[in-house]
N, C-alpha and C positions, 0 to 999 in steps of 0.2 A: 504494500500500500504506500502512495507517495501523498507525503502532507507536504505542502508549503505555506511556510509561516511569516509572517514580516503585515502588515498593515491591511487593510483590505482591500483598501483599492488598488495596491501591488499583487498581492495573494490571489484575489478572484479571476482576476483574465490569463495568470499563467496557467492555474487550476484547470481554468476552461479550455485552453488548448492543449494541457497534457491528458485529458478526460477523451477531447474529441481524436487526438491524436493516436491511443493508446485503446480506446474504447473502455477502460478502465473507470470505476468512481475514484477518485481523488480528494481529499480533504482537504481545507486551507482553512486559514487563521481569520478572525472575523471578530471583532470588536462590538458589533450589532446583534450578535448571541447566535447560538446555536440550531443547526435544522437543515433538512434537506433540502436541495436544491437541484431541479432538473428542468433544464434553459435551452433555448436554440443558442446556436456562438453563428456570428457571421465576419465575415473581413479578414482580412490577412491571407488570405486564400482556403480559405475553412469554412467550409458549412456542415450542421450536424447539430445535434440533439446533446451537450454534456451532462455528465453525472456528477454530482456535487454533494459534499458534506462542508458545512459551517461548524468550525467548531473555536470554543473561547481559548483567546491566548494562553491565559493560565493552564488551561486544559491539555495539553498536548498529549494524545496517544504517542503507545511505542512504535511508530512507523518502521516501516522496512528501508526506507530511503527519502530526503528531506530536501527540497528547496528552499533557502533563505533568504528573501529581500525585503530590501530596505535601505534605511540609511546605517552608517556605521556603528549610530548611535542605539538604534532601536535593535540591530541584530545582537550586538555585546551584552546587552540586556535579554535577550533574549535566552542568547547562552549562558548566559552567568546563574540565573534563575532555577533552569532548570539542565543544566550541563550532562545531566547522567543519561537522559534520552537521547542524545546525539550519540552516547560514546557507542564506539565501534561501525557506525552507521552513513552509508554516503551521504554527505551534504555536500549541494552545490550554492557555492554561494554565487545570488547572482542580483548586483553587481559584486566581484572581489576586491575592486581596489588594485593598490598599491602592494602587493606581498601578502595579497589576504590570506591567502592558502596556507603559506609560512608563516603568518603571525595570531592564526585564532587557534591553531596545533598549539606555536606557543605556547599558547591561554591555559588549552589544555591538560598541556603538562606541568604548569602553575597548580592547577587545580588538586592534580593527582588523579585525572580521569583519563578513560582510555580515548586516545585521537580518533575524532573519524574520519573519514574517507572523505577525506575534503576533495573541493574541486572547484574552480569559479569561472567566470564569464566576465568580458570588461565592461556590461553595460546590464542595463534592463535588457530581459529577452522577449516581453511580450508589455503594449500597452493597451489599455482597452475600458470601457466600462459598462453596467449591471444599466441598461436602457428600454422602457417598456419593452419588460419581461424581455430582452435579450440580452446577450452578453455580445457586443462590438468591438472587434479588436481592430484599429485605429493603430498601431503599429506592432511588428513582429520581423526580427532580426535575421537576416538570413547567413548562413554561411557563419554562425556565431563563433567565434574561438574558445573552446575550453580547455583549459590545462588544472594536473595535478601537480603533486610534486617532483614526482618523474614521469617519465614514458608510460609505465607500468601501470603506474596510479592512472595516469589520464586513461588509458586503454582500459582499464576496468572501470572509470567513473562512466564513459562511452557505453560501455556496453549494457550497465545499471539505466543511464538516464537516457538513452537512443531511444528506445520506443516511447519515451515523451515526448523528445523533443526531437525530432530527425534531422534539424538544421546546425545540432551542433558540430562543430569537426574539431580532431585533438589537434593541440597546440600547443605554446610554453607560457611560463607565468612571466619571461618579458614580454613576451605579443599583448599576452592579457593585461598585464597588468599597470600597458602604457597605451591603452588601446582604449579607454575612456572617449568616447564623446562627449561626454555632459561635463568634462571637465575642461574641455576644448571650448562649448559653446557658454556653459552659463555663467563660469566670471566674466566674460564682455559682456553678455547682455544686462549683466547685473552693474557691474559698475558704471558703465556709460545707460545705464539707465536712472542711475542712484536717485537723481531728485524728485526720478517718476516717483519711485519706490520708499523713500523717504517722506513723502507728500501723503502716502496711502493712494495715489490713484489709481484707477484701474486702465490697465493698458495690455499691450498683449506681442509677447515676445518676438514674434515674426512678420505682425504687422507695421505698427509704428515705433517698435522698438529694434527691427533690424536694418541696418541702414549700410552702404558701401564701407563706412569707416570702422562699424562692428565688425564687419569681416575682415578688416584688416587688421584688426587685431588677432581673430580666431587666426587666421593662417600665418600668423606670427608665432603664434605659440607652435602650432600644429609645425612650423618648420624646426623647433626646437628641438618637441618633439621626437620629430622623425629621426632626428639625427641621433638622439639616446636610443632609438629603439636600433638603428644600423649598429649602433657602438657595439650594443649587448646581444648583437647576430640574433636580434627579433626580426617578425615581421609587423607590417601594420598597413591600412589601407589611408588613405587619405581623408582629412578631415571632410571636404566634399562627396568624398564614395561614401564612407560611413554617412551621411545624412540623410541619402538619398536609396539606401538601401533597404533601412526597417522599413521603406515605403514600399516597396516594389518598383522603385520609380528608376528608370535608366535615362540620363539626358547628357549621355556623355559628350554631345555635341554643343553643348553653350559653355559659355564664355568664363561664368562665374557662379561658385556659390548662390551670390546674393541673385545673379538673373533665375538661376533654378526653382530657390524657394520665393521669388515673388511671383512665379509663373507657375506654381503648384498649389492645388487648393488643399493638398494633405496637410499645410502650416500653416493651416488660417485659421483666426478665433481661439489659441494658444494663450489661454491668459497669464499674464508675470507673475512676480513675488509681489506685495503690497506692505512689506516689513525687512528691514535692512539684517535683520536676522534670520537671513533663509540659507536654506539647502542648497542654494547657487552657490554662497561663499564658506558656510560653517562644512559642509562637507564635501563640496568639490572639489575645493581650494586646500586644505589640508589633507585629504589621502587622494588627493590627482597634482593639482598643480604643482603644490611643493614639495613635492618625494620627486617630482621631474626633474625640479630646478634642484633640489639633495644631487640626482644620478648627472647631470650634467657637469656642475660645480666636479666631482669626485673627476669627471673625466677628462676635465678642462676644454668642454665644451660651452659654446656661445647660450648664453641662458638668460640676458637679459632682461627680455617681456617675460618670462616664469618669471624671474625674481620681481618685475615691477608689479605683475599680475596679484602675487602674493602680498607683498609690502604696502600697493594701495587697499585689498581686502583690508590688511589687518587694521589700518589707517581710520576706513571707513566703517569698519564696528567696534576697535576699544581693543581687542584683542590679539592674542598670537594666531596663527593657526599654521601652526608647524607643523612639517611630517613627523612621522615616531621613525625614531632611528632606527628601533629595531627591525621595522618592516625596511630601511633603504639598506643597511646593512645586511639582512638573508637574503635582499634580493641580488645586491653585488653577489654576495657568497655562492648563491644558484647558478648564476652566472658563469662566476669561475669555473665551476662544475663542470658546468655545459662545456664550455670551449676551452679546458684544462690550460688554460692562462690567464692572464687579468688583464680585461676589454681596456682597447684602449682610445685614444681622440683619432690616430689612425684609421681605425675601423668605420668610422665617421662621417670620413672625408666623402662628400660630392661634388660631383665638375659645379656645379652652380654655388660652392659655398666660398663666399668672397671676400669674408669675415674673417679677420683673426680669432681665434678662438678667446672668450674672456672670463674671468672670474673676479667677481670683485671681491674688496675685502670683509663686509658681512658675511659673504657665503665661504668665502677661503678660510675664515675664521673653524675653526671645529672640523674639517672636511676629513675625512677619512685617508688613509695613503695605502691603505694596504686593503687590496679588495678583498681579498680572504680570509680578513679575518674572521673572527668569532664572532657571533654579534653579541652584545652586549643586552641583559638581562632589563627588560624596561617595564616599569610599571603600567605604560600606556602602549602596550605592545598591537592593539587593534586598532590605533590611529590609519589604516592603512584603506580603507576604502573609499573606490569612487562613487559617486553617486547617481542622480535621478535624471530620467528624460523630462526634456520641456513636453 
C-alpha cells in the first residue's frame, strides 16, 4: 500500500495519479479528516476513475512504501513525530532538495532508527486540484529524475515506485538535487515582486508579475547553475525545458522563456505570495539557492547572482537562510565517490563562459578545501530541501 503524506493539496493529486496509474487504492494525508474517496482525475494525460483513502496526519498506517511532500519544514516534522513508521521503508521524497536523501538518513541515525529506502525527485511531481467532484491535474512532470544513494538504491526505489509513477527514470543526487525549478523561478518573482507582496496585493506570478527583466534574472542563476551541475559530472535540462515540460508543452522554436509563457495559457491566473514570509524565499532560497552558491564558492566557480539572490532574501525578511553544511558537504563527498576524485572548476568550463571564475570574501570565508571530507555532525542537518511549484 503506498500512502503519501505532506499537506493536502500536495498529497491528493499525487494520490490520484499513483491510484489511476497503478489501479491500486492509495492513501494520502488530509488535514480535513478522514474517508473514502473515489473521483474521476482528468489532465496531465490521464483519464480514469481513482481510488482514495483520506487519512489524519497524526494517523499514519504502517504502509508498504511512502511518498513525502512538502516543504522542508513540514516533512522534518513529519518525520520527527513519528520516525518509526518510515524505518526500513521506501520513501520518496518528493521534492529532495539539496542532499535530501543524505541528510534525512542523517536524521535517522540521530535518532537510533533504522534508515529507509530513501529516494527523491528535484521538484513536485504532480500538480493539481479536488474541482467539482474531480481531481484536475494542471501539471505532471515528465521524464522526472530520481536518484538514491547509489545505483543500487535508485534501481530498487524504481522498481518499488515504477508502477506509480512510470515517468520516473534513475538518476544521481547531483542531477536531483541541483535540478530544482522553483528555486530557479520563485526568488525572482518574489523579490522583484516585493512591494507587490509587501503591500498584501493580489497579483499573479506569470501574469503581471513576469516580465523580460524576471527572466533575466532566472537565467542568470540557471547559468550558474548549470555550470555546478557540469563541475559534479550531473546532468540537468534547462531552466526553459524544465518549465515547459510538466506542461506537455514543446515550443522549442521561440525565442524566449518569457515569449513561451506569455503565449501559453497553462500560466495564467497563477496567483503570488501576499506575505514576504513565503515559500518563495524561507524555503527555496535556503535548500536550493544557497547550497548552489555553498557548491560553487567550494569550486571557485562564478556565483554571483546565487550569492546576491541569497543576500537580498535575507535582507528582505530579517533573517539568514543558509544552506546546512551538512547537506553541501555529503553532497561534495557523493560526488567524490562518483568520479573517485575531487570535481573540479575545470570540469566546468564552456566555450561561452567569459567570466573569470569569482569568489568573494563572505562566501570564501568558511569554504571547505577538501571535498572528501567527512561531513561534519549538524544539528540542522535537513536544511536541504527544494521546494514548491508556482
Amino acid at each position: 500500500m503506498l500512502v503519501v503524506v505532506g499537506p493536502v493539496e500536495r498529497s491528493l493529486p499525487v494520490a490520484a495519479v499513483a491510484s489511476i496509474t497503478s489501479g491500486e487504492r492509495v492513501l494520502f494525508t488530509s488535514e480535513e479528516g478522514p474517508g473514502e474517496l473515489t473521483v474521476p482525475v482528468d489532465g496531465g494525460g490521464l483519464a480514469g476513475r481513482a481510488v482514495m483513502q483520506a487519512i489524519a496526519p497524526d494517523d499514519l498506517p504502517a504502509g508498504d512504501s511512502f511518498v513525502a511532500t512538502g516543504t522542508a519544514e513540514q516533512l522534518e516534522g513529519c518525520f520527527a513525530t513519528r520516525p518509526e513508521v518510515f524505518a526500513g521503508k521506501p520513501v520518496l521524497l518528493a521534492p529532495g532538495g539539496l542532499g535530501g536523501v543524505l541528510a534525512f538518513a542523517h536524521r535517522f541515525r540521530q535518532w537510533g532508527v533504522e534508515e529507509p529506502l530513501f529516494s527523491e525527485v528535484p521538484g513536485w511531481m504532480v500538480g493539481g486540484r479536488l474541482q467539482d467532484g474531480c481531481v484536475r491535474i494542471v501539471l505532471r512532470r515528465q521524464s522526472l529524475a530520481l536518484a538514491g544513494s547509489g545505483d543500487e538504491e535508485t534501481s530498487a526505489a524504481l522498481g518499488i515506485l515504477g508502477r506509480f509513477f512510470p515517468d520516473l527514470v534513475a538518476s544521481d543526487l547531483i542531477s536531483t538535487g541541483l535540478g530544482s525549478i522553483n528555486a530557479l523561478i520563485h526568488p525572482p518573482l518574489a523579490l522583484l515582486n516585493a512591494t507587490r507582496i509587501d503591500n498584501g496585493e493580489l497579483w499573479h506570478c506569470w501574469d503581471e508579475g513576469f516580465t523580460p527583466a524576471v527572466e533575466r534574472l532566472m537565467e542568470a542563476l540557471d547559468r550558474e547553475r548549470l555550470a555546478v551541475v557540469q563541475a559534479l559530472h550531473g546532468t540537468s535540462p534547462r531552466l526553459r525545458e524544465m518549465a515547459l515540460s510538466g506542461h506537455g508543452d514543446d515550443r522549442s522554436a521561440r525565442a524566449s522563456l518569457y515569449d513561451d509563457v506569455r503565449s501559453s495559457g497553462q500560466f495564467r491566473r497563477r496567483p503570488g505570495p501576499t506575505a514576504l514570509d513565503t515559500r518563495f524565499l524561507t524555503d527555496d532560497v535556503p535548500y536550493g539557492i544557497a547550497g548552489w552558491e555553498q557548491l560553487a564558492a567550494r569550486l571557485g566557480l562564478v556565483h554571483e547572482t546565487l550569492e546576491a539572490v541569497r543576500v537580498l532574501s535575507e535582507i528582505v525578511l530579517g533573517r539568514e537562510l543558509r544552506a546546512d553544511p551538512y547537506a553541501v558537504d555529503a553532497l561534495m563527498a557523493y560526488a567524490q565517490r562518483r568520479t573517485g576524485g575531487k570535481p573540479t572548476q575545470d570540469d566546468a568550463a564552456r566555450p561561452d563562459a567569459g567570466t573569470a571564475p569569482h569568489m568573494s570574501p563572505s562566501t570564501r570565508h568558511g569554504a571547505v578545501d577538501a571535498v572528501g571530507a567527512a561531513p561534519a555532525d549538524s544539528a540542522t542537518a535537513l536544511r536541504t530541501r527544494g521546494s514548491t511549484s508556482a
